[in-house]
FIROMI-829725 format. One record per atom (N, C-alpha, C, O): x, y, z. Coordinates in steps of 0.05 Angstrom, whole numbers, padded with zeros to 5 digits, always signed. Atoms other than C-alpha are relative to their C-alpha. Example, Ala and Ser with C-alpha at 12.3 -4.5 7.8 and 13.67 -1.06 7.14 Angstrom:
BEGIN
+00018-00024+00000+00246-00090+00156+00018+00024+00000+00039+00024+00013-00016-00024-00001+00273-00021+00143-00015+00022+00014-00005+00044+00018
REM end
This chain:
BEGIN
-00021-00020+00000+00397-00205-00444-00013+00026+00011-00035+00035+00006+00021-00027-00015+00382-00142-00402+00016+00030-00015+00039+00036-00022-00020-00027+00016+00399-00073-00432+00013+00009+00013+00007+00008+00037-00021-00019-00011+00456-00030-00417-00003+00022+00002-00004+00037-00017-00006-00038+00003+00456+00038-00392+00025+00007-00016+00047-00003-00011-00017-00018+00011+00493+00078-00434-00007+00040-00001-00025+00055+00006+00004-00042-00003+00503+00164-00442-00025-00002-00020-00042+00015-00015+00021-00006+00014+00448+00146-00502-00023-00005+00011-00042-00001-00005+00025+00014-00013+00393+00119-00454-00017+00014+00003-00011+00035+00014+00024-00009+00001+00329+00139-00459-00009+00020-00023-00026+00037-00024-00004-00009+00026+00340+00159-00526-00024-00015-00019-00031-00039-00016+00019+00019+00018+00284+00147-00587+00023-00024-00005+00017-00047+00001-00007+00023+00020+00346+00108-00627+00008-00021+00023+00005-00044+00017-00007+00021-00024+00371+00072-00559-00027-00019+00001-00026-00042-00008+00019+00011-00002+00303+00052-00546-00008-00019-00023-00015-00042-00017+00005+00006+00027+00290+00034-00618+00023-00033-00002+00017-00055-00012-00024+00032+00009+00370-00018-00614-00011-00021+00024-00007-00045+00022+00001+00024-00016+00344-00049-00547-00025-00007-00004-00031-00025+00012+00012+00020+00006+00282-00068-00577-00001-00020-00022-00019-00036-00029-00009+00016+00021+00316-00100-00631+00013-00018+00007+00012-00039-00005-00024+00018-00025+00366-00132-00583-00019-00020+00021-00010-00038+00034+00020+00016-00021+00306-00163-00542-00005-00026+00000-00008-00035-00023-00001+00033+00014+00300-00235-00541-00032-00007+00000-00049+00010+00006+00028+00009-00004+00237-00276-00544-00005+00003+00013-00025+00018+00012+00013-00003-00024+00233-00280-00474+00002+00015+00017-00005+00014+00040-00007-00037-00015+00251-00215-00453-00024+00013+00007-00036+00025-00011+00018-00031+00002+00202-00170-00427-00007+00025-00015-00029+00037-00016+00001-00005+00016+00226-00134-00474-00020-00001-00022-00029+00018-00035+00003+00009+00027+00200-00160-00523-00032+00003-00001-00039+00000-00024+00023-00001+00002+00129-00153-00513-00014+00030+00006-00007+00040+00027-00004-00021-00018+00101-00087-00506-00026+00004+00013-00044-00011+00003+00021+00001-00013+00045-00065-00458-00020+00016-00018-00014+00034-00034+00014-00005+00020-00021-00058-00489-00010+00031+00012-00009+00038+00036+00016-00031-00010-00054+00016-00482-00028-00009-00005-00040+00013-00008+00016+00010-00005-00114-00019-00484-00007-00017+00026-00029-00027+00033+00011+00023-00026-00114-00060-00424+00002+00013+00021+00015+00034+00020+00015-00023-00017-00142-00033-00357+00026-00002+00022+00038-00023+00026-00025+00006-00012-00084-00015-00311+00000-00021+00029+00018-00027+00044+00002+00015-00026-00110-00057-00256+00009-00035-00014+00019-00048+00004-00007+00019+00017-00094-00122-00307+00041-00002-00003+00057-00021-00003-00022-00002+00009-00029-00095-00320+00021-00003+00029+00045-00006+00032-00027+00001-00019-00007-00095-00248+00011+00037+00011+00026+00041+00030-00002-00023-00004-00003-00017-00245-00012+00011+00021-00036+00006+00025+00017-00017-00018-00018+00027-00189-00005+00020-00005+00010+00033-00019+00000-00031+00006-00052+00091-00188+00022+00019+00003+00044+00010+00009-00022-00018+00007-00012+00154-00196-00003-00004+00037-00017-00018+00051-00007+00008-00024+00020+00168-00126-00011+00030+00011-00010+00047-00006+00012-00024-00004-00015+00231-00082+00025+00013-00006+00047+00002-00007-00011-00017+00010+00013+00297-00102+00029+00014+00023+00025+00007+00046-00020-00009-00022+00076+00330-00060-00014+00002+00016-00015-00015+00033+00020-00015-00014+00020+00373-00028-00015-00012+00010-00026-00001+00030+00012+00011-00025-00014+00325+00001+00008-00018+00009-00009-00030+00022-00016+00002-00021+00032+00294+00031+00008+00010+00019+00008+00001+00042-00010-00018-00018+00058+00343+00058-00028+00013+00022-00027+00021+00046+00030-00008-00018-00018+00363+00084-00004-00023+00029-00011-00020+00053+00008+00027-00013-00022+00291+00107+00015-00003+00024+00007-00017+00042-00011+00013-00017+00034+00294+00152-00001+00030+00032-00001+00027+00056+00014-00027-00007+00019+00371+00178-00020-00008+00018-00019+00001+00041+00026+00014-00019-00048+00332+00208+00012-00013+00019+00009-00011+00043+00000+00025-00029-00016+00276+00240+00015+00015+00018+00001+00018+00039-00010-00011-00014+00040+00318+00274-00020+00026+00015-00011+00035+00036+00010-00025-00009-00006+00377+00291-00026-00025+00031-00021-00027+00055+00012+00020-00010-00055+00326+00324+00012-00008+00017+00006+00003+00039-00032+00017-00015+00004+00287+00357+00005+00019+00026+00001+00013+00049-00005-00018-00025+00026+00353+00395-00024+00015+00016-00020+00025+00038+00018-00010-00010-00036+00379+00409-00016-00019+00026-00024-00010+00048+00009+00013-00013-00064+00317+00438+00021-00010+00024+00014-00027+00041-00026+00003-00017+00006+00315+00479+00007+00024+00022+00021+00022+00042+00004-00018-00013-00006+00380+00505-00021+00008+00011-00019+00020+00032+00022+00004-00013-00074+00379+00519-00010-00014+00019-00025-00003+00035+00013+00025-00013-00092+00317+00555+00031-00002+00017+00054-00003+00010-00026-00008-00021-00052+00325+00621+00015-00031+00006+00038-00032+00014-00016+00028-00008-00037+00243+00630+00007-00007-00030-00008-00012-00048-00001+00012+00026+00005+00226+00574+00000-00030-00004+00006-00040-00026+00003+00033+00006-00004+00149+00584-00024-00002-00014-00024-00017-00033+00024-00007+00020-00080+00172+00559+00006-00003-00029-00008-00018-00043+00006-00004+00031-00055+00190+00487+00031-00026-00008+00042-00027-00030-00019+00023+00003+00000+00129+00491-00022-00022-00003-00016-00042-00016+00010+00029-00011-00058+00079+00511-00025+00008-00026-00036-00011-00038+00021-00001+00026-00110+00110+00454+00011-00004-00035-00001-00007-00056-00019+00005+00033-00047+00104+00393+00001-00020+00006-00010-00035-00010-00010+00027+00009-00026+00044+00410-00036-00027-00001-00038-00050-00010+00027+00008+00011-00103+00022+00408+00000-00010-00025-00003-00033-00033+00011-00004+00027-00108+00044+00341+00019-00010-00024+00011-00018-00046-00020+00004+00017-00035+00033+00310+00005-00032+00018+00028-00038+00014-00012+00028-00011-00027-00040+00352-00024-00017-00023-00018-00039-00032+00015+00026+00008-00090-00071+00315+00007+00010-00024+00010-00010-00039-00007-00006+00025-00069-00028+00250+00022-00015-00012+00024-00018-00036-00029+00013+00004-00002-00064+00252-00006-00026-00001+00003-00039-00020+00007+00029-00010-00028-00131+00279-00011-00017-00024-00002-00039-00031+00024+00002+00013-00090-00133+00230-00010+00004-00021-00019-00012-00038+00008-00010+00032-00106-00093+00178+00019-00002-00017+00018-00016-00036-00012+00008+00027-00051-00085+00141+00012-00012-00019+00016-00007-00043-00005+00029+00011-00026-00155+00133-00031-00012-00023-00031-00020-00046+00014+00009+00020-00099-00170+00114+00000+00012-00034-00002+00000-00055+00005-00008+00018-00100-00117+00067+00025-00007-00026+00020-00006-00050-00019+00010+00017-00033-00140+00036-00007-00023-00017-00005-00021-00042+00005+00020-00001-00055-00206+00032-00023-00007-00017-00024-00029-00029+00020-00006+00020-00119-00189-00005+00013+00002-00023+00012-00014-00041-00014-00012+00028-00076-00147-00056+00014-00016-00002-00004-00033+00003-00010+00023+00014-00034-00200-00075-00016-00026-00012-00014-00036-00034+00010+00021+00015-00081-00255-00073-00017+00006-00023-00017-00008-00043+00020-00007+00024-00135-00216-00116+00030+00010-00037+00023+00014-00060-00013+00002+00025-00069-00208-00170-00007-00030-00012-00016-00033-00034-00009+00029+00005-00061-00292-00167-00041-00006-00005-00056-00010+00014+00031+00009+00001-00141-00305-00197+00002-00024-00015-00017-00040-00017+00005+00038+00018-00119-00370-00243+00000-00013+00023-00020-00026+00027-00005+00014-00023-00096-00398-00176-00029-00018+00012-00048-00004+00018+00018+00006-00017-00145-00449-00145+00004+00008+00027+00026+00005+00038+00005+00000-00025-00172-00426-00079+00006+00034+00004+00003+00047+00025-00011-00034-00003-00145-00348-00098-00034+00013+00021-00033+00030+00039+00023-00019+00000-00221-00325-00083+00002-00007+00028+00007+00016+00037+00006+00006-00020-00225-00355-00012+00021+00010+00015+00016+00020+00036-00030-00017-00012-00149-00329+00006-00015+00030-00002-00026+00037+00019+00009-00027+00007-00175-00256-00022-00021+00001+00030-00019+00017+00048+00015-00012-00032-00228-00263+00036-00003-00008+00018-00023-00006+00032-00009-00003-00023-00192-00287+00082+00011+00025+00006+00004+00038+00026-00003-00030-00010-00163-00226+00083-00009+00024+00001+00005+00042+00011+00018-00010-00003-00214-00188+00077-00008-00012+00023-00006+00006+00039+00005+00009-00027-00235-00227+00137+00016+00022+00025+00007+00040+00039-00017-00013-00013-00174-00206+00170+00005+00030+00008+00014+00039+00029-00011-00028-00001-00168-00135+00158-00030+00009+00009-00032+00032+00016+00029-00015-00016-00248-00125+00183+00007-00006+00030+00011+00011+00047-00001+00004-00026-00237-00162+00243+00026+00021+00014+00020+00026+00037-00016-00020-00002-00172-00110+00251-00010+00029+00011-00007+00041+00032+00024-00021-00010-00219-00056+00250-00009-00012+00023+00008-00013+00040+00014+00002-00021-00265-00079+00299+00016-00011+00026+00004-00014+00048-00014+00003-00020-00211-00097+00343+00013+00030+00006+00013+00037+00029-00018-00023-00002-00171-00027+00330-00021+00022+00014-00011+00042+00026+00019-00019-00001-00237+00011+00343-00009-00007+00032-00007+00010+00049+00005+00017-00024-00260-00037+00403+00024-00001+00021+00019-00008+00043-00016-00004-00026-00198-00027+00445+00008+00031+00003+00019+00038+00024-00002-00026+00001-00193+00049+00425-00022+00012+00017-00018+00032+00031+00025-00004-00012-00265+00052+00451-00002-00007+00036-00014+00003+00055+00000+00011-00027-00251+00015+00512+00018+00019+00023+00012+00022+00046-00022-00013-00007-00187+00057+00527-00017+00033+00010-00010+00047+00029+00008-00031-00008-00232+00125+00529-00024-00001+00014-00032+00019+00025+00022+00005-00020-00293+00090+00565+00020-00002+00024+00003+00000+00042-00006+00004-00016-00244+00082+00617+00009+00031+00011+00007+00041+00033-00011-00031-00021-00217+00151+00633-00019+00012+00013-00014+00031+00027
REM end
């Protein structure tokens, strides 16, 4: 049974009837330990702050136009992104997905050898993303 929003939600006594309402196999029904390490639990770290986000994205666009205004052939700063964001897309971040999930699944036989395969994956990404970025600016 899943709880109901109601106008009382998020209330001590609400909280208090839907864990009384919880079934065995409810989620509910169990609660998370404050002892156990949040990487166990499935938790991610907290998420960066507004502020650097907002810093974060300040870089890339400032970067972006500068290197768009600077560098007089813009096929140059088309052929050094898509370098860097073609093997990022291709490469890394599947491996790195692919890690993070398999390193959740550790009863799993064969979890450890999935985990680095993608770890495999997401190095060889790199050295591809870096290796045609490299190649792209030996050539100008």
């Amino acid at each position: 049974m899943w709880p109901s929003i109601s106008p009382r939600a998020g209330t001590a006594s609400a909280a208090a009837e839907d864990d009384a309402q919880a079934s065995p196999r409810s989620p509910l029904a169990t609660p998370l330990s404050e002892e156990a390490p949040a990487a166990e639990l499935g938790r991610l770290a907290e998420p960066p702050s507004e502020g650097t986000r907002r810093l974060e994205v300040l870089t890339i666009v400032t970067a972006a136009t500068a290197a768009g205004v600077l560098v007089p052939n813009i096929s140059i700063v088309f052929s050094v992104t898509g370098g860097l964001c073609g093997g990022a897309l291709t490469f890394v971040f599947p491996g790195l997905f692919f890690a993070r999930v398999q390193s959740r699944s550790r009863d799993q036989p064969g979890a450890v050898w999935k985990r680095l395969l993608g770890h495999a994956v997401f190095w060889f990404g790199i050295v591809v993303s870096l290796g045609t970025t490299g190649i792209t600016v030996l050539q100008l």
